[in-house]
C-alpha positions as CSV (number, residue, x, y, z in Angstrom):
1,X,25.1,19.7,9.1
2,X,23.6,18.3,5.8
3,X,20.2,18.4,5.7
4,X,18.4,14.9,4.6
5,X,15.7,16.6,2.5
6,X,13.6,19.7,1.6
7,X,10.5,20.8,2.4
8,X,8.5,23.7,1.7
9,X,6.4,25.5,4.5
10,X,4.3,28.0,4.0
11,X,6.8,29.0,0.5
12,X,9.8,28.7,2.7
13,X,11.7,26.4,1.6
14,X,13.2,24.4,5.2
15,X,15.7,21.1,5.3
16,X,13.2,18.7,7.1
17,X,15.2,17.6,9.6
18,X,17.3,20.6,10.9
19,X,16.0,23.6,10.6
20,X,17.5,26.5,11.8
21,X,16.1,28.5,15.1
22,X,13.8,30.0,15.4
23,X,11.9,29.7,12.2
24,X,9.1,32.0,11.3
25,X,6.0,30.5,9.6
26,X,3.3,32.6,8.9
27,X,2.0,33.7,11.9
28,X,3.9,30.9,14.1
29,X,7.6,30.9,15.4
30,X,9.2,27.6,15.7
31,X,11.9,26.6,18.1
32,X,13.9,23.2,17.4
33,X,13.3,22.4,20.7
34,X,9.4,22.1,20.2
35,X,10.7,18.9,18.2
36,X,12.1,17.3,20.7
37,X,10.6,13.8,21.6
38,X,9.2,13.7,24.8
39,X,7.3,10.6,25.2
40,X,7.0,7.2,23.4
41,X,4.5,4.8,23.6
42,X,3.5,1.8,22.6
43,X,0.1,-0.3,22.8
44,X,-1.2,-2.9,21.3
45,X,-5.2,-2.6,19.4
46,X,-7.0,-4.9,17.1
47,X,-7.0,-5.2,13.4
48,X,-9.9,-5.3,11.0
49,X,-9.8,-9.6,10.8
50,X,-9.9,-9.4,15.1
51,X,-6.2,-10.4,15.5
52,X,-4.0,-7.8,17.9
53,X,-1.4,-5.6,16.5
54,X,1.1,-2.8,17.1
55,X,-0.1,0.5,17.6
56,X,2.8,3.7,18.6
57,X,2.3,7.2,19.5
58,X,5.0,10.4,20.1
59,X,4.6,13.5,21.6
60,X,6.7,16.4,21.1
61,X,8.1,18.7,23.8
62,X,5.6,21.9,21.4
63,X,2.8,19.2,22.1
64,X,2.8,17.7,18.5
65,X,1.2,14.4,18.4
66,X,1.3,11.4,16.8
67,X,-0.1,7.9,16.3
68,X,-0.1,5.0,14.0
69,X,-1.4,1.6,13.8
70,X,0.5,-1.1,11.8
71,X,-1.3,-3.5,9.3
72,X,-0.9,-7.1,8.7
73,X,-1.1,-9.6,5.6
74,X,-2.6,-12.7,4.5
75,X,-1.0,-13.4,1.4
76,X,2.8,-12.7,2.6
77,X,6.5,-12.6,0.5
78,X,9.3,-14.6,2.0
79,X,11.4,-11.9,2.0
80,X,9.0,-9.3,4.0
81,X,10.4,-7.6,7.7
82,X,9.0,-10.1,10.1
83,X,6.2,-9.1,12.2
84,X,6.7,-10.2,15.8
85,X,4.0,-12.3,17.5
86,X,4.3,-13.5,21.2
87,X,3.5,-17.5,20.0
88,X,2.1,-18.6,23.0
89,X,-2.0,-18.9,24.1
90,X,-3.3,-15.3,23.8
91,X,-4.9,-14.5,20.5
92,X,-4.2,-18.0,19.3
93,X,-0.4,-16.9,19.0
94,X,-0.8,-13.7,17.8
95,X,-0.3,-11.0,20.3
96,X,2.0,-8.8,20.3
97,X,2.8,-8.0,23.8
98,X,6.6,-8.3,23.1
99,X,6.5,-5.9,20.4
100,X,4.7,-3.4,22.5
101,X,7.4,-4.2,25.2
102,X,10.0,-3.9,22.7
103,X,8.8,0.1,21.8
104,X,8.2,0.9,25.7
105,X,11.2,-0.7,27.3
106,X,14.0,-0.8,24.1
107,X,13.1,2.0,21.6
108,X,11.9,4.6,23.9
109,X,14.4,4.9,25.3
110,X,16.6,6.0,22.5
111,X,14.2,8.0,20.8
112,X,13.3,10.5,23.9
113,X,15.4,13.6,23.3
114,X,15.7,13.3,19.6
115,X,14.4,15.8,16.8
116,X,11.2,14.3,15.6
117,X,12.4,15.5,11.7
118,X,15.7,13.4,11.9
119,X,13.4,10.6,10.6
120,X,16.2,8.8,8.8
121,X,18.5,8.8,11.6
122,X,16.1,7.4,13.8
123,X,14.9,4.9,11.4
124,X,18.7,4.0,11.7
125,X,18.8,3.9,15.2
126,X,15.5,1.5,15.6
127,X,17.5,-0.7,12.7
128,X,20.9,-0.7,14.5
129,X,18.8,-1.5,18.0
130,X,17.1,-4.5,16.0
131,X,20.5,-5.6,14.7
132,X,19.0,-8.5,12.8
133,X,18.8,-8.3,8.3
134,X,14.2,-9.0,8.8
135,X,13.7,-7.0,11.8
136,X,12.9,-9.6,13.7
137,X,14.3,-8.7,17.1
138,X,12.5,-5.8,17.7
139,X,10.1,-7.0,15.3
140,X,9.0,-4.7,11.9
141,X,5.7,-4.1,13.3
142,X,7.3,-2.6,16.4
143,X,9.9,-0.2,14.5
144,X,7.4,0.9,12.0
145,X,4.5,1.5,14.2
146,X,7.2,4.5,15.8
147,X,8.7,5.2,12.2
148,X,5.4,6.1,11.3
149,X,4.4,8.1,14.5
150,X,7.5,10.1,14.2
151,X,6.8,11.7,10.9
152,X,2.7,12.5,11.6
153,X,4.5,14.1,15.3
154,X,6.8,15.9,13.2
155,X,4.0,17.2,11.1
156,X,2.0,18.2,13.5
157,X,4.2,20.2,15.3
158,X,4.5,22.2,12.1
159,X,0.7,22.0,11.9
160,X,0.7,20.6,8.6
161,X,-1.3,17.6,6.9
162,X,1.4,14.3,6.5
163,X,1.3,14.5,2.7
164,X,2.4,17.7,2.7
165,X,5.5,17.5,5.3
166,X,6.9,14.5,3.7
167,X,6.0,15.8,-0.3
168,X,6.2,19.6,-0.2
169,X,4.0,21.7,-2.2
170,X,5.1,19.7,-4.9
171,X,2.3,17.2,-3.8
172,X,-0.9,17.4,-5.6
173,X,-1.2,14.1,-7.2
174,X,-4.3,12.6,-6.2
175,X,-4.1,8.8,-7.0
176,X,-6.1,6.3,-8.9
177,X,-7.8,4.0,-6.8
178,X,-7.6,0.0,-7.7
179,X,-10.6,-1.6,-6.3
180,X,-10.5,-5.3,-5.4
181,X,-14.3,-6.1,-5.3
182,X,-14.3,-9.6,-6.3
183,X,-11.9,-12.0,-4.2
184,X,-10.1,-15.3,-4.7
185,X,-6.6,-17.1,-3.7
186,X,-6.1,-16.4,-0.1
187,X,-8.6,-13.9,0.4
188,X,-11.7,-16.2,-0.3
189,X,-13.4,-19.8,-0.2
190,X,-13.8,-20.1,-3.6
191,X,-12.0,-21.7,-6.6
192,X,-10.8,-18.8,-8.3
193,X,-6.9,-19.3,-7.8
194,X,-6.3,-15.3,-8.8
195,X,-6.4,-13.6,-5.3
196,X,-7.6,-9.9,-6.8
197,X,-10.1,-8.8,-9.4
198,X,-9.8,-4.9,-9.6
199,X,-11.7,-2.3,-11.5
200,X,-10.1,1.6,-11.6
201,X,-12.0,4.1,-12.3
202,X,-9.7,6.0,-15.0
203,X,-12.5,8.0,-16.6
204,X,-12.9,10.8,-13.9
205,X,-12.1,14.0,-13.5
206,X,-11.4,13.6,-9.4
207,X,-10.6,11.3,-7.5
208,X,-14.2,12.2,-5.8
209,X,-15.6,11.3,-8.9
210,X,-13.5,8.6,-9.2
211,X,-14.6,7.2,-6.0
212,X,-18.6,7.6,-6.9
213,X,-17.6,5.7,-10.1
214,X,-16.0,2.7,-8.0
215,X,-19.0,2.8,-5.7
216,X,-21.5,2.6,-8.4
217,X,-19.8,-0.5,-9.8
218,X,-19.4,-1.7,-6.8
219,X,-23.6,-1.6,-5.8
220,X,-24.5,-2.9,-9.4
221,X,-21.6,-6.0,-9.1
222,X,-23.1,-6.9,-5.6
223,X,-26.5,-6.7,-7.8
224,X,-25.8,-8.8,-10.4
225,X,-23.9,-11.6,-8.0
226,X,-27.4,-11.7,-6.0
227,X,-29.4,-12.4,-9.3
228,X,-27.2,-15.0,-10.8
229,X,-25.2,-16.3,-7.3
230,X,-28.1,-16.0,-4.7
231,X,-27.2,-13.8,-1.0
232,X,-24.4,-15.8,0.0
233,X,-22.4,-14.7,-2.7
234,X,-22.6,-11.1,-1.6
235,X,-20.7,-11.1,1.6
236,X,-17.8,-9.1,1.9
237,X,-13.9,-10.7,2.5
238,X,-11.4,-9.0,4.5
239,X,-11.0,-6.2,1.7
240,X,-14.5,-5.2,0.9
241,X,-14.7,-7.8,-1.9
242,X,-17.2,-10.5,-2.6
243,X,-16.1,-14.0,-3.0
244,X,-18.9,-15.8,-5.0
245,X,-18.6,-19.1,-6.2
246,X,-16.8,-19.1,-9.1
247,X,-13.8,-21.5,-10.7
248,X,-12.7,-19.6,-13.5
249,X,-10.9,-15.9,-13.8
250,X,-13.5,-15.6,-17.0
251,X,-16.1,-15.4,-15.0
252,X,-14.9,-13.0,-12.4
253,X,-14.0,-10.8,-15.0
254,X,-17.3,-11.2,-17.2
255,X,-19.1,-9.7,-13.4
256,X,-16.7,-6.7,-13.6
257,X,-17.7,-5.9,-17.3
258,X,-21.4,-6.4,-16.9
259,X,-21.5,-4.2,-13.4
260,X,-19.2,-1.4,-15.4
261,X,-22.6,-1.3,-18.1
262,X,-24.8,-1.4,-15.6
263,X,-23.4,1.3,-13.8
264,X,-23.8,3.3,-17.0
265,X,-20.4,3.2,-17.5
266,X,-18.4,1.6,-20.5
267,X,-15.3,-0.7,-20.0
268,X,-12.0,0.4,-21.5
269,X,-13.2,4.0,-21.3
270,X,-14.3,4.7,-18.0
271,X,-13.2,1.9,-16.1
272,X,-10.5,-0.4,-16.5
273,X,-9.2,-3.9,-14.9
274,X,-6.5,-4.9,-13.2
275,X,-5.1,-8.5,-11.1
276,X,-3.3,-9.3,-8.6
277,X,-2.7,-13.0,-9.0
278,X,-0.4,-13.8,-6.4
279,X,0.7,-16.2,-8.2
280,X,2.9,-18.0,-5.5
281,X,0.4,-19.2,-4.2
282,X,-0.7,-21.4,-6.9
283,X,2.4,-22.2,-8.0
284,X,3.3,-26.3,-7.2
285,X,7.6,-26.2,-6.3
286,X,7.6,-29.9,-7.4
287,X,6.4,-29.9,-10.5
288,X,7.1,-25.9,-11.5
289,X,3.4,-25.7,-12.4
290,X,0.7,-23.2,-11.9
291,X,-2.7,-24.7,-11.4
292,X,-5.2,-22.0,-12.0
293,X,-8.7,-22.7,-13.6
294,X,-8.5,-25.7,-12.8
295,X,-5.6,-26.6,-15.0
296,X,-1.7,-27.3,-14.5
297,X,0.4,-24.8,-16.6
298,X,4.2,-24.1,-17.1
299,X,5.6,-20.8,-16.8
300,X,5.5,-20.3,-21.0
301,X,1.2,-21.5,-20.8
302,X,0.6,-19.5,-18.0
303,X,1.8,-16.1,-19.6
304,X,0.2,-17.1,-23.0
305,X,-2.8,-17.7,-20.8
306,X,-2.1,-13.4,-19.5
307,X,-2.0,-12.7,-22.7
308,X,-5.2,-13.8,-23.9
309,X,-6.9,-12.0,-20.7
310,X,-5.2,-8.9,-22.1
311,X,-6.3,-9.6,-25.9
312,X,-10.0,-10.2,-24.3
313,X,-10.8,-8.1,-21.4
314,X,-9.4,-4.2,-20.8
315,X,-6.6,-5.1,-18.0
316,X,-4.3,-3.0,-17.4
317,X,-1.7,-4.2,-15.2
318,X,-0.8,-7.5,-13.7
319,X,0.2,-7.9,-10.2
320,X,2.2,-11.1,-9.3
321,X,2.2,-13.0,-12.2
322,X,4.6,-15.3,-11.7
323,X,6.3,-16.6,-7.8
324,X,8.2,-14.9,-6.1
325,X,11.5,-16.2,-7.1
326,X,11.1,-15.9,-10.8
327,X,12.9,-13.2,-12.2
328,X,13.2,-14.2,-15.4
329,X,9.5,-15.0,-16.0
330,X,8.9,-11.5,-14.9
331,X,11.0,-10.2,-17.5
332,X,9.1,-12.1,-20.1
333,X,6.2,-11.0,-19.4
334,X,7.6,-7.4,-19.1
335,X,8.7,-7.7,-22.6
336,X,5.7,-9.6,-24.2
337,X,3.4,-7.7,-22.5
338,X,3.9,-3.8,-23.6
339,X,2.2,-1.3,-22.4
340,X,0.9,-3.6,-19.4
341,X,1.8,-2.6,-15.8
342,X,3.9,-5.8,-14.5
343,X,3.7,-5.2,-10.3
344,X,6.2,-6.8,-8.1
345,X,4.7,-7.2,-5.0
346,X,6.3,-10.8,-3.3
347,X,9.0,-10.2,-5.9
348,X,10.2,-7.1,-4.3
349,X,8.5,-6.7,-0.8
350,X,9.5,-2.8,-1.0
351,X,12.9,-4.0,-0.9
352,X,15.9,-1.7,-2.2
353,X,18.1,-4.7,-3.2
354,X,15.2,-6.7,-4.6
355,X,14.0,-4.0,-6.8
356,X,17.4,-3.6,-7.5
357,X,17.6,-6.6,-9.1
358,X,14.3,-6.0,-10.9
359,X,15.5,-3.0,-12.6
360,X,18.8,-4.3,-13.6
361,X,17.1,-6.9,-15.5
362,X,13.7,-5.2,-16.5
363,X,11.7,-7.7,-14.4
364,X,7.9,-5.5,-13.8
365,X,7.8,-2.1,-14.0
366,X,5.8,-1.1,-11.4
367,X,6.4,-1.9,-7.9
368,X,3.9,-2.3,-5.0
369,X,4.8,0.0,-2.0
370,X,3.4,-2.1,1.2
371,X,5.5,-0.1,4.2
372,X,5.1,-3.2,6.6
373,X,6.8,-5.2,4.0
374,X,10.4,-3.0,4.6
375,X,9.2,-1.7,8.4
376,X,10.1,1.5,8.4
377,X,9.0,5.0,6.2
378,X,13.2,5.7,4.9
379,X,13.2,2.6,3.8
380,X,9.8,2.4,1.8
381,X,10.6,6.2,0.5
382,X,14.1,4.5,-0.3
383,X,12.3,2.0,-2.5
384,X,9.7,4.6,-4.0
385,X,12.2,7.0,-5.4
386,X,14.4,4.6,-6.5
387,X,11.7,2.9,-8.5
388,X,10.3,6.4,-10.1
389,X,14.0,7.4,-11.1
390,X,14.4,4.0,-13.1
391,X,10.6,4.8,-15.0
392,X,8.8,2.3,-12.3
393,X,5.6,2.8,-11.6
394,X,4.7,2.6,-7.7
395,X,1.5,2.1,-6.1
396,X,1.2,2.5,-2.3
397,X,-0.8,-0.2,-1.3
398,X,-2.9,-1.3,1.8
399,X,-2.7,-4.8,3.6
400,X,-6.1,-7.4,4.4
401,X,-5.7,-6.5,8.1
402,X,-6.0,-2.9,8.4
403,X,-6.6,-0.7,11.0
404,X,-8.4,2.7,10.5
405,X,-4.6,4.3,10.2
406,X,-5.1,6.7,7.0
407,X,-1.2,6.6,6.4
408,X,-1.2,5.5,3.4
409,X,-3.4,7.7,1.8
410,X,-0.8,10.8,2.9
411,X,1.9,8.6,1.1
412,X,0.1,8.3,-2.0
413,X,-0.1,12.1,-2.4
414,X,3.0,12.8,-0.8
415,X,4.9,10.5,-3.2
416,X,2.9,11.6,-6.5
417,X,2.8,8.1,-7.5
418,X,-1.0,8.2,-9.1
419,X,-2.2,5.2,-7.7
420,X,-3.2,3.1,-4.3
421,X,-4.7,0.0,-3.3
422,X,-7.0,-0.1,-0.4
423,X,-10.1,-2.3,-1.2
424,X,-13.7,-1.7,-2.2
425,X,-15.2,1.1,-1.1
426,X,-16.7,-0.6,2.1
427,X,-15.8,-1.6,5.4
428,X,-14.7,1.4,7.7
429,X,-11.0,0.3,7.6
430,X,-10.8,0.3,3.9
431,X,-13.5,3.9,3.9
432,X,-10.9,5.5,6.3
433,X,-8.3,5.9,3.5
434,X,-10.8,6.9,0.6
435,X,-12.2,9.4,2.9
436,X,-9.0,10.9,3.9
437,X,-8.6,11.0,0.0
438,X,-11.3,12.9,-0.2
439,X,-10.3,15.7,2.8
440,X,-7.1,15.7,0.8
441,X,-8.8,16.8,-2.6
442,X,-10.5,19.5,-0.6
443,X,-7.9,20.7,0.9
444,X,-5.7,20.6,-1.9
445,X,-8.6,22.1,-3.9
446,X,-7.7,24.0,-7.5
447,X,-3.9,22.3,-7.3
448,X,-5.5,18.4,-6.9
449,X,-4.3,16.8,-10.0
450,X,-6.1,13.6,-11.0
451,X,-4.0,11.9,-13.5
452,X,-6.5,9.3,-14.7
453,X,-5.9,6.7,-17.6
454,X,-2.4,8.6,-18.0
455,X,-0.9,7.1,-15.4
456,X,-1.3,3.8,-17.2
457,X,0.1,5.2,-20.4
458,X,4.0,5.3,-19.5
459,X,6.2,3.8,-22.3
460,X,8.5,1.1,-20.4
């Protein structure tokens, strides 16, 4: 049978999903049976914003084990795998009871009895169950929540780390962390209309050092917003960020430059910017406008208005720009913008066919990889390597509700991609993933590659 993929254990090189039997592995001799799922469950467990969501777990007939917890947005694409909530009293209509049904009494059943490493055909299976184009039978938080579980199970068994079942030795890329530490749009109660003010710390030679960088930003922003904002602009949104009050994008960005110096660090060097304007949703379908510092603009005033940012301030990539629907003003800004990183995040929604279409006509190049967007790990791998083969950059990227799941730090380094997005470095949901990060590094040790500003520097 063709294998799927390749994956190296222990320097023998294995197809991931059918290996022969047994296999010798160092001082371990594995049978395919030990892959064999044995038990599937579902449960559902509360989110870092209080709300209840899908949480799946598989065991493997060797005793492998494993569990994941699916996240959930604020700020969502139209075209994003739905995420199935039960509507009616409990949780204000947010529970997920029938999700959790939908994995004990629907997918188990399917699953039980399969290799845990034929995770493509059992993504299939959990698609071909759901039968619907968004997931929305089965729900994408129910199929993903297994998806998920299915490769850490099949890891385990082999008693490896995630990153290195699904990347191979071949993974060693530790990734550059964007830090949203000041907040607007959806994720605060201020007027800023950009959702995401990011600083990455480019100047390291770690991503431990990298991450002491971020903090010490972090403490001297939270610092300086005490001394000109007073206390209450120092609390923390769902991401870690603050959310002072400020109207304009200048002034969010002025606080990241003045925190970079008084960290001791020097902007454009060191550390460097980056947005994530969502810009959908300040965008006005009526009139075609975007109203953002308190101002109406057309599509042409509103990427002159990037531009200047760019000219003024040391950003390095632009997440959003434009809505969601607007290829063509991606494009622009692709072209007018060189040397920028242009993110489709609601323009793509880790879609195959939308990205697709964003190669084709060199709208962004860099797409945001957000796994609940898709609702299953094939797909979102799908969308990965298809956007590194046309010279996309991706960043694996977390959600505002988050659980303490470190997935998506094991993607990162498993895909190579150089860069991930989960937050300032607070709140223990956001701290999971930069501390699994940091395990990673260590155990990755002499091989950990931290690519720094130079994953910034492609020529698109």
């Amino acid at each position: 049978m063709t294998s799927v993929g390749l994956y190296y254990v222990n320097g023998l090189e294995v197809s991931a999903f059918l290996p022969p039997s047994p296999l010798p592995y160092g001082d371990n001799v594995y049978y395919e049976g030990d892959f064999t799922i044995v038990s599937v469950r579902g449960r559902w467990i509360l989110d870092s914003r209080g709300n209840p969501t899908v949480e799946a777990e598989i065991v493997t007939a060797a005793g492998g084990f494993g569990v994941a917890a699916v996240p959930a947005g604020a700020s969502k694409g139209t075209y994003e795998a739905l995420e199935l909530r039960d509507g009616d009293k409990r949780f204000h209509g947010k529970g997920v009871e029938k999700a959790v049904r939908n994995i004990n009494e629907i997918i188990a059943k399917e699953l039980i009895g399969l290799d845990c490493r034929r995770q493509r055909e059992i993504d299939r299976i959990m698609i071909s169950l759901d039968g619907t184009p968004n997931k929305s039978r089965l729900g994408a938080n129910a199929i993903l929540a297994v998806s998920l579980a299915v490769a850490k199970a099949a890891a385990d068994t082999y008693g490896l780390p995630l990153f290195a079942y699904l990347g191979g030795s071949m993974a060693r890329v530790m990734p550059v962390p964007l830090m949203n530490i000041i907040n607007g749009g959806k994720h605060a109660g201020n007027k800023l209309r950009i959702q995401e003010f990011m600083i990455a710390p480019v100047g390291a030679n770690s991503f431990g050092e990298a991450l002491r960088i971020g903090c010490e930003v972090y403490h001297s922003l939270k610092q300086y917003l005490a001394e000109k904002y007073g206390k209450q602009a120092i609390n923390v949104g769902d991401e870690g960020g603050f959310a002072p009050p400020m109207e304009q994008s200048r002034q969010a960005l002025d606080a990241l430059m003045e925190a970079i110096r008084r960290a001791g660090y020097e902007p454009g060097r060191d550390v460097v910017l980056a947005l994530d304007a969502a810009a959908t949703d300040f965008y006005d379908p009526k009139t075609g406008t975007y109203e953002v510092d308190g101002r109406r603009l057309t599509r042409e005033e509103l990427l002159n208005y990037y531009a200047e940012l760019v000219e003024e301030y040391p950003i390095v990539s632009i997440e959003d720009p434009f809505q969601e629907e607007d290829f063509d003003a991606f494009k622009l800004i692709t072209e007018k913008l060189k040397g920028i990183q242009i993110v489709g995040d609601d323009l793509f929604v880790t879609n195959v066919e939308r990205l697709s279409k964003g190669i084709e006509m060199g709208a962004a190049n860099a797409l945001l990889l957000k796994v609940n967007q898709i609702g299953t790990l094939s797909e979102a791998m799908d969308a990965a390597f298809k956007a590194s083969r046309n010279g996309y950059n991706v960043i694996v990227s977390h959600r505002s509700g988050e659980t303490e799941d470190v997935t998506i730090a094991h993607l990162a380094v498993a895909l190579n991609c150089g860069q991930i997005k989960t937050g300032a470095p607070a709140r223990g949901e956001r701290t999971a993933k930069y501390n699994e990060l940091l395990r990673i590094e260590e155990y990755l040790g002499d091989e950990a590659v931290y690519p720094g500003e130079k994953v910034f520097k492609r020529k698109w």
